[in-house]
C-alpha positions in Angstrom: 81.4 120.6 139.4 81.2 121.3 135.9 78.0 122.9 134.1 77.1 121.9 130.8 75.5 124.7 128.9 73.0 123.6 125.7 75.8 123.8 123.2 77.6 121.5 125.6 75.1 119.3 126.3 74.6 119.1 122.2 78.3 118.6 121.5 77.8 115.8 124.3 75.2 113.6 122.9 76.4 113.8 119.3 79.7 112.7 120.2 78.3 109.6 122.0 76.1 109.3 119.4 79.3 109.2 116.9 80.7 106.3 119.4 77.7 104.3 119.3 78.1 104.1 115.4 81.3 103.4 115.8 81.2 100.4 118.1 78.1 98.9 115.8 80.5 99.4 112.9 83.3 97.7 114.1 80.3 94.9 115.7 79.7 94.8 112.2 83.0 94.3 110.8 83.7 91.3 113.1 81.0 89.3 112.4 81.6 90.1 108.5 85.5 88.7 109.1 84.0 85.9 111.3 81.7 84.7 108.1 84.2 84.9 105.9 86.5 83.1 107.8 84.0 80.3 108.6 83.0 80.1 104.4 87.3 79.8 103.7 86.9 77.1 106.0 84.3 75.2 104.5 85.7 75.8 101.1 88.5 74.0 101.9 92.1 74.3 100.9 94.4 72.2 98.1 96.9 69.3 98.8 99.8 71.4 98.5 98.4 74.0 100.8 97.7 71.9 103.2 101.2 70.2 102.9 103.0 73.9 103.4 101.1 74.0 107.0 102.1 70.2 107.9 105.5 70.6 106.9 106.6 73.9 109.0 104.9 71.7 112.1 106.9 68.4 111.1 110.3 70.4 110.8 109.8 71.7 114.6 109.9 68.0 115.7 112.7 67.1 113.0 114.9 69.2 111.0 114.9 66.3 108.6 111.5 65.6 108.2 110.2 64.6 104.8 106.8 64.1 103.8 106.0 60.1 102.7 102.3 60.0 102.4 99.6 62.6 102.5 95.9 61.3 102.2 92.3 63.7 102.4 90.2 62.5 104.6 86.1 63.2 105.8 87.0 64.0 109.5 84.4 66.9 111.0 82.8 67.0 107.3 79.2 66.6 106.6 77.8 63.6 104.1 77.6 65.8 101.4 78.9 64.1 97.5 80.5 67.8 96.7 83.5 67.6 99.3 86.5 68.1 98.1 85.3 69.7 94.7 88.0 71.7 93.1 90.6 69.5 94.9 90.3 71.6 98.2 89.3 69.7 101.0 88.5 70.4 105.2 91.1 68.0 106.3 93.9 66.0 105.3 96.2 63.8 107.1 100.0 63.7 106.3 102.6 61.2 107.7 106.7 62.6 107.5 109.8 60.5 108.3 112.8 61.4 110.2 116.2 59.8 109.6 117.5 61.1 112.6 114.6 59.6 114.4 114.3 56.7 112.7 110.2 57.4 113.5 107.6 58.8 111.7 105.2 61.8 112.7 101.3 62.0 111.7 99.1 64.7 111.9 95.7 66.2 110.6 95.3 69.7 108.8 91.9 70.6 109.3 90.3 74.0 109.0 94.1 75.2 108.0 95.3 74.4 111.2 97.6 70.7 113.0 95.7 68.8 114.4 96.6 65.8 116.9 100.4 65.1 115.7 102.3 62.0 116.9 104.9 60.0 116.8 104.5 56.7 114.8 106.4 53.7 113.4 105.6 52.8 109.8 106.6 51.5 106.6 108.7 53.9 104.6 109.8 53.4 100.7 111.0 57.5 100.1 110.5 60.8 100.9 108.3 63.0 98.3 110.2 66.0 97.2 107.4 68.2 96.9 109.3 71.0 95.3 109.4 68.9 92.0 105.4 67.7 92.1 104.1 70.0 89.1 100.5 69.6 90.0 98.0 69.9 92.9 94.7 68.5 93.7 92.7 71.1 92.0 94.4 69.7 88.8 93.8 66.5 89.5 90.0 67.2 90.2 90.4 68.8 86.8 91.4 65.6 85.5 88.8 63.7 86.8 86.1 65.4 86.4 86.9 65.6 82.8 86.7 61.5 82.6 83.3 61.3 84.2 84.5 61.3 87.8 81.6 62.6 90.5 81.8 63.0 94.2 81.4 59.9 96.0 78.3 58.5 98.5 77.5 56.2 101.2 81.2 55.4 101.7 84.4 58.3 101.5 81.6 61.2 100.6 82.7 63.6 97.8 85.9 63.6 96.1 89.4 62.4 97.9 93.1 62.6 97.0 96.0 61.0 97.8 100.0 61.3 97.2 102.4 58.4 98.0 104.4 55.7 96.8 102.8 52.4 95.7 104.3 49.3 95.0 104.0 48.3 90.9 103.9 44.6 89.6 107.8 44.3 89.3 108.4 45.4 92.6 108.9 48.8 92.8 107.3 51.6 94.2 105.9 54.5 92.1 104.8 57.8 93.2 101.2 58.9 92.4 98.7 61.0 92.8 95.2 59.3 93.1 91.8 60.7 93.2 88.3 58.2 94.3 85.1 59.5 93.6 82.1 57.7 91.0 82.6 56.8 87.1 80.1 57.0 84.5 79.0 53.8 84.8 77.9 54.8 88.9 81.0 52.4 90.0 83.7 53.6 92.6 86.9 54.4 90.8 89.9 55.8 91.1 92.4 57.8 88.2 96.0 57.8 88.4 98.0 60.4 87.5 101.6 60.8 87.3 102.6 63.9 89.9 105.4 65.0 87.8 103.2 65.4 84.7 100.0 65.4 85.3 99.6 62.3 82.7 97.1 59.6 83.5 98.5 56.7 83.9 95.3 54.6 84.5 92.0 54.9 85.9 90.3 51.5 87.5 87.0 50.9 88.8 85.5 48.4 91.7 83.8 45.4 90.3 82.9 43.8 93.5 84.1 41.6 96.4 86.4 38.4 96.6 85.3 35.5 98.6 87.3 37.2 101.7 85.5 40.4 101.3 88.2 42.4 100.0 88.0 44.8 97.2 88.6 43.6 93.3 89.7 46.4 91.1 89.6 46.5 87.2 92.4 48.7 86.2 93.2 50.2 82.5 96.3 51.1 81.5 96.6 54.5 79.7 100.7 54.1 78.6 101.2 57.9 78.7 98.1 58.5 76.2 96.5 61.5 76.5 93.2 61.0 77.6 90.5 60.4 75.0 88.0 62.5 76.5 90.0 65.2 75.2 88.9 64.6 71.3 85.2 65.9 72.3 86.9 69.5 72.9 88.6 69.4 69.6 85.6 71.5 67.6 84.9 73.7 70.2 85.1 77.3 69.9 87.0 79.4 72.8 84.0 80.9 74.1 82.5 77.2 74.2 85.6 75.8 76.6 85.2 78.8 79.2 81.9 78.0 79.3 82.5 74.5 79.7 85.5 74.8 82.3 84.0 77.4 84.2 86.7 79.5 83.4 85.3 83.1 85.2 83.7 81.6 88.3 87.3 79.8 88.4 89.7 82.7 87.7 87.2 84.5 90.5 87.9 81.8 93.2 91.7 81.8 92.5 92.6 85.6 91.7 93.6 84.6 88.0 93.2 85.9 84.7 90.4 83.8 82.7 92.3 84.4 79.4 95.1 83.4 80.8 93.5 80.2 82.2 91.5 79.7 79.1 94.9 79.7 77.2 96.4 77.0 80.0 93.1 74.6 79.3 93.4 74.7 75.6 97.4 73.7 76.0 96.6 71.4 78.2 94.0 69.5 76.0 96.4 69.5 73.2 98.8 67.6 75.0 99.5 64.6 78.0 99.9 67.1 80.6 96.5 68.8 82.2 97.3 70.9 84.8 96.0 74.7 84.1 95.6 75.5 87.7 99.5 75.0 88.1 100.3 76.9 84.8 98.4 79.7 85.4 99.8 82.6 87.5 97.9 83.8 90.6 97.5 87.2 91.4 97.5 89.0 94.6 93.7 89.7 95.7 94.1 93.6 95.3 95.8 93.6 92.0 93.8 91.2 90.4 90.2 93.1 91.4 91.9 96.2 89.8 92.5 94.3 86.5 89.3 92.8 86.5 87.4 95.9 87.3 89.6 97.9 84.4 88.7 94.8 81.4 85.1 94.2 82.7 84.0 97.4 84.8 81.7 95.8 88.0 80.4 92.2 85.7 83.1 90.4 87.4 81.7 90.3 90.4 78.9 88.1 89.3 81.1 85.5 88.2 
């Protein structure tokens, strides 16, 4: 039997003392990771991530798989008009085809993860060749929120995306990225943009109902125009379009350098292709608080 003497006994009980404050530090830890996890899952996360996840799924059921249509969508969301703000949504839906098959394959991506995938039979017009999309749907929120666009209510709540090929007046189909959400004028609506560009190519608005019940959309043409919204940024000073675009609480969310971003929005208003988010490099989490913390000291982390 062992005897512990009072230095022994003193070593003892700081030593599990030193454990205890361990294990509550790791408790701690957890439930920090657990929080975080559970806010990057509200938060959402863009088309094209979203797209990465469903594609690495679809190419275990076919090697061929293509994507042909990928659609947000409110599934497990709350009724809340700010959904799908910044272009990152909860849950999207994604159909791929398969030559080989000759099938399709749905599935959800909700929360980052697949989500009830199947085998389907659809109509198909092409795949979409993602590596040559130039934008993603926190450009396209971009867009539209620069031509009056809100999160939607009492129907599709918040703002929703969608990429796939629709059929034009002459007959043939036409890749484009959509996004729904309110106008200025309190209407539903939806913009148009081209996915290769990022150029509007029109923006319509519901007007009502037909005598069958079915939607009747007013729809204007942009030809390629740069959006007209754009003129109101012309006199503004640099400080005035940070401040405007949100550039620091941006650059915070997406690990990138607000000058850099600032520099992406002003191109971007000169011209027929908006898409700063795609222009401007991201940084790796690590790197960019060191950069931040060298040009601002600690202010950045009250962007």
């Amino acid at each position: 039997m062992v005897k512990w003497g009072k230095g022994g006994k003193a070593w003892l009980a700081a030593a599990i003392l030193l454990l205890l404050i361990l294990l509550l530090a790791a408790a701690f830890a957890m439930t920090g990771n657990e929080e975080q996890s559970a806010e990057e899952q509200r938060f959402g996360i863009t088309m094209r991530q979203a797209w990465e996840i469903a594609d690495a799924a679809a190419k275990e059921w076919s090697d061929d798989a293509v994507v042909i249509k990928i659609i947000s969508t409110d599934y497990g969301d709350d009724e809340n008009p700010e959904n799908g703000i910044n272009g990152r949504r909860n849950c999207w839906t994604f159909v791929f085809h398969s030559e080989k098959k000759g099938k399709e394959y749905d599935m959800y991506v909700r929360d980052g993860e697949v989500s009830m995938p199947s085998e389907t039979v659809t109509g198909v017009y092409a795949g979409i060749d993602m590596e040559s999309i130039q934008i993603d749907s926190d450009d396209a929120f971009l867009t539209a929120y620069n031509q009056g666009f809100t999160g939607g209510v009492d129907w599709a709540f918040g703002y929703h995306y969608m990429l796939q090929y629709y059929m034009t007046a002459n007959g043939e189909p036409q890749l484009l990225m959509k996004v729904r959400g309110i106008n200025r004028d309190g209407r539903e609506a939806l913009l148009s943009l081209d996915p290769y560009t990022g150029e509007i190519i029109s923006v319509s608005e519901k007007t009502g109902y037909d005598e069958d019940g079915r939607s009747v959309w007013d729809t204007s043409d942009h030809l390629g125009e740069a959006p007209e919204e754009n003129s109101e940024y012309v006199d503004m000073s640099r400080e005035e379009i940070m401040e405007e675009f949100e550039v620091y609480k941006n650059a915070k969310k997406y690990y990138m350098d607000p000058e850099e971003l600032t520099d992406a929005i002003i191109q971007g208003l000169k011209g027929d292709k908006f898409s700063p988010f795609s222009e401007t490099p991201v940084y790796e989490k690590e790197e960019w608080e060191a950069m931040m913390t060298q040009r601002y000291g600690d202010a950045w982390e009250k962007w």
